[in-house]
C-alpha positions as CSV (number, residue, x, y, z in Angstrom):
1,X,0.0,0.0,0.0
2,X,1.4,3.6,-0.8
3,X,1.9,6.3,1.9
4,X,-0.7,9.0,0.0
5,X,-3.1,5.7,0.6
6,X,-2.2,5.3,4.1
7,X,-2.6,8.9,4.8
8,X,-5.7,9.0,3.4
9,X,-7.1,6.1,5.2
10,X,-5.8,7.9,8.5
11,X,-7.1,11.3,7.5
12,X,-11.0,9.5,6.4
13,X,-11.0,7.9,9.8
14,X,-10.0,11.3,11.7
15,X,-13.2,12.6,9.9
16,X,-15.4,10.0,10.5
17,X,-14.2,9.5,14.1
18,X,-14.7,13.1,14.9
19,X,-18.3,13.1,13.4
20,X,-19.5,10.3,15.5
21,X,-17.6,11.9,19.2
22,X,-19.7,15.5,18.0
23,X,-23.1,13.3,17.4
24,X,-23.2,11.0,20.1
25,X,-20.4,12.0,22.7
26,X,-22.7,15.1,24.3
27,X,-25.4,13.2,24.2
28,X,-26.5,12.5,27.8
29,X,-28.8,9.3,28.3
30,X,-31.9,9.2,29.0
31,X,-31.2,6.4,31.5
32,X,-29.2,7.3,34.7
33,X,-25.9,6.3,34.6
34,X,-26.6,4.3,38.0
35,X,-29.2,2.3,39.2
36,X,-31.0,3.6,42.1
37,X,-29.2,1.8,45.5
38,X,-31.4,0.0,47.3
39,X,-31.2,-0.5,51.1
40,X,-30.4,-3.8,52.5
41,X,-34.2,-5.8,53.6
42,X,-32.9,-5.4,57.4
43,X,-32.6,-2.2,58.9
44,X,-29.1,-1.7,61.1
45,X,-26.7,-3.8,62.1
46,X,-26.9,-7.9,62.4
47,X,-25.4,-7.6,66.1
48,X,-28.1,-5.2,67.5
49,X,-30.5,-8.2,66.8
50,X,-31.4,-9.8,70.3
51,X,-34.5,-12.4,68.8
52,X,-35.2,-13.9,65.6
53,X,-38.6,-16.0,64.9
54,X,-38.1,-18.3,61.8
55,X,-41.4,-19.9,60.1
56,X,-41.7,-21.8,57.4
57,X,-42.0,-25.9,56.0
58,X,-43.7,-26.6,59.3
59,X,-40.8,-25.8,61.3
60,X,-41.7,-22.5,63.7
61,X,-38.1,-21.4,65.6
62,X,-37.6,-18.8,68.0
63,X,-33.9,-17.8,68.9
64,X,-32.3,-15.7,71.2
65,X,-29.0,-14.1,71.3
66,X,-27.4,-15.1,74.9
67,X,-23.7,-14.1,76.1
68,X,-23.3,-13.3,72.1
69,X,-24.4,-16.7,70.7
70,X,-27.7,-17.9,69.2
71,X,-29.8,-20.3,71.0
72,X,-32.9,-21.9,70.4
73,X,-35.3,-21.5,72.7
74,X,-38.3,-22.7,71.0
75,X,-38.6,-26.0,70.0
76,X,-37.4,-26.9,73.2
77,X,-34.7,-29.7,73.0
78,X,-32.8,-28.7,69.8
79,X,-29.9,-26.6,68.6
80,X,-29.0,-24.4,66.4
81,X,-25.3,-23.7,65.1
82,X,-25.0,-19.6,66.4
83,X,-22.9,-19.1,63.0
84,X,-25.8,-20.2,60.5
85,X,-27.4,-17.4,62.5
86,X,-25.2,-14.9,62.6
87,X,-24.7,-15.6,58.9
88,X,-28.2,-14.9,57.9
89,X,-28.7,-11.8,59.6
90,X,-25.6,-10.3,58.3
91,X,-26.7,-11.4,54.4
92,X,-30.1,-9.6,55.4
93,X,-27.9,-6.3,56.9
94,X,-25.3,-6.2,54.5
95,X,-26.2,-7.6,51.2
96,X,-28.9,-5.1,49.3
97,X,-31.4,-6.3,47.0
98,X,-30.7,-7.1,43.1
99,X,-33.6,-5.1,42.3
100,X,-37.3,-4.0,42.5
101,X,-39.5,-6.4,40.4
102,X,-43.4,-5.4,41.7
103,X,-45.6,-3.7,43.6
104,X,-47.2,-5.4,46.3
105,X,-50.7,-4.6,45.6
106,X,-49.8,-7.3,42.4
107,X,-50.8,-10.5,42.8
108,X,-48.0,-12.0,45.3
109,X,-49.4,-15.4,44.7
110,X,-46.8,-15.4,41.7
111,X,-44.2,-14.2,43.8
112,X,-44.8,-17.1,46.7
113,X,-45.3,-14.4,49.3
114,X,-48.8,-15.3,49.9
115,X,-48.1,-17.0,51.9
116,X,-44.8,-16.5,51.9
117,X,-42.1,-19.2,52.4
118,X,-40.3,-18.2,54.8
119,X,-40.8,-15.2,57.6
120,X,-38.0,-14.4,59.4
121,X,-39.0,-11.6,62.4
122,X,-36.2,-9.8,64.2
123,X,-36.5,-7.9,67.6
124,X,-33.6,-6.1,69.1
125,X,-32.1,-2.4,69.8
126,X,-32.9,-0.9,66.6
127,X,-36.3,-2.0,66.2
128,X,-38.5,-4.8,64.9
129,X,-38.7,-6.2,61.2
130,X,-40.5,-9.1,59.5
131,X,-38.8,-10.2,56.5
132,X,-41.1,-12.7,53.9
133,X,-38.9,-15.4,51.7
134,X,-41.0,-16.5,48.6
135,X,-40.4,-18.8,45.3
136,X,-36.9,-18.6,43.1
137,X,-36.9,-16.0,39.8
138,X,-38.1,-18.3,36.8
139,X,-34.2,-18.5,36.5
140,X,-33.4,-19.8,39.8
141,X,-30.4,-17.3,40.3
142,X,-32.4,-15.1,42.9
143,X,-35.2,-15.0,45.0
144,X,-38.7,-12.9,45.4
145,X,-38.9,-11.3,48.8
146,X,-40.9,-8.2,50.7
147,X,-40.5,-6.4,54.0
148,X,-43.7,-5.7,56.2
149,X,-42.3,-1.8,55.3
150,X,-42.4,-1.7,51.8
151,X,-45.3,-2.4,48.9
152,X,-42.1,-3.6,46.5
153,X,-41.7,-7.5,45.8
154,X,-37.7,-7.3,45.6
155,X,-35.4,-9.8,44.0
156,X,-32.2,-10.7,46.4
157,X,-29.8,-13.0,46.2
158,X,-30.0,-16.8,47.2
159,X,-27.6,-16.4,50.5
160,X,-30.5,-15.4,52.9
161,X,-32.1,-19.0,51.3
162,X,-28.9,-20.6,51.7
163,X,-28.7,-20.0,55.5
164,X,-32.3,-20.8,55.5
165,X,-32.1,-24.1,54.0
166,X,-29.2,-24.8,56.0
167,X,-30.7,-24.0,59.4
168,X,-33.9,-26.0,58.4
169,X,-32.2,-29.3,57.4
170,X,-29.7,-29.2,61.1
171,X,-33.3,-28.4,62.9
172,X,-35.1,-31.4,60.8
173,X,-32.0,-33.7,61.3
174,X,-32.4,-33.4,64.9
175,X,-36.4,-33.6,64.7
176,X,-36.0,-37.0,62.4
177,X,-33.1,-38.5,65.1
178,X,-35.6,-37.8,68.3
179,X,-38.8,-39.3,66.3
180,X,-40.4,-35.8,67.0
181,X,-43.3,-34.2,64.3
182,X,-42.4,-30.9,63.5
């Protein structure tokens, strides 16, 4: 290829280059250029929570925090490991939702929050808060939820269901060992 070629090429793309940065370069979007951030579903921190009622798949839990670890105190006769615990509350505190998907004057039938799932109620310094827990996205990456605050069916991640899961299948173990009914 000759140079006058070459420098024409370079010259042709100067042009065009500079005709597309004046078009669409100061152009603002109509989108904002960040999402709105959304507030964790639990208000303050995980270690100002002094009780924590769990309901769901026939299990009904109630825990306490004493000398800084969990304990069950209803059923009476079981265990919980203090660090699933502590684990879910800080996933509820820390971790913010993916996203707003509804309203919740929609039909939360869809959603699995009527009933819900899972409720998870806390008590402690900062206040009270009931958390719902209903059916995995149609992709089964996330998970519909709603706070007794809000009218918004959120989407969060699967680590509050994690801990969940977790804590239900140590408390059935136990239930299954001692011949018990939930």
């Amino acid at each position: 290829m000759s140079w006058p070629k070459i420098i024409a090429y370079y010259v042709i793309a100067a042009l065009l280059g500079s005709y597309v940065y004046a078009e669409m370069g100061g152009r603002g979007s109509d989108e904002p250029a960040v999402a709105e951030s959304l507030e964790p579903l639990l208000e303050g921190p995980a270690s100002r929570i002094e009780r924590l009622d769990l309901t769901g798949r026939n299990l009904r839990l109630s825990l306490a925090r004493v000398e800084g670890r969990w304990r069950l105190q209803a059923p009476e006769g079981l265990s919980v490991t203090s660090d699933l615990i502590e684990a879910l509350l800080e996933t509820l505190s820390e971790i913010p939702p993916i996203e707003i998907v509804a309203a919740a004057d929609e039909e939360l039938g869809r959603f699995g929050l009527a009933p819900p799932e899972w409720v998870i109620a806390t008590k402690g310094s900062e206040g009270s808060s009931i958390i719902e827990l209903g059916l995995r996205s149609p992709t089964s990456t996330a998970l519909y939820a709603k706070t007794e605050t809000s009218r918004d069916v959120y989407l969060v991640g699967l680590n509050a269901l994690y801990y969940v899961d977790l804590i239900s299948q140590e408390l059935e173990g136990q239930i299954a060992a001692a011949g018990l009914t939930p």
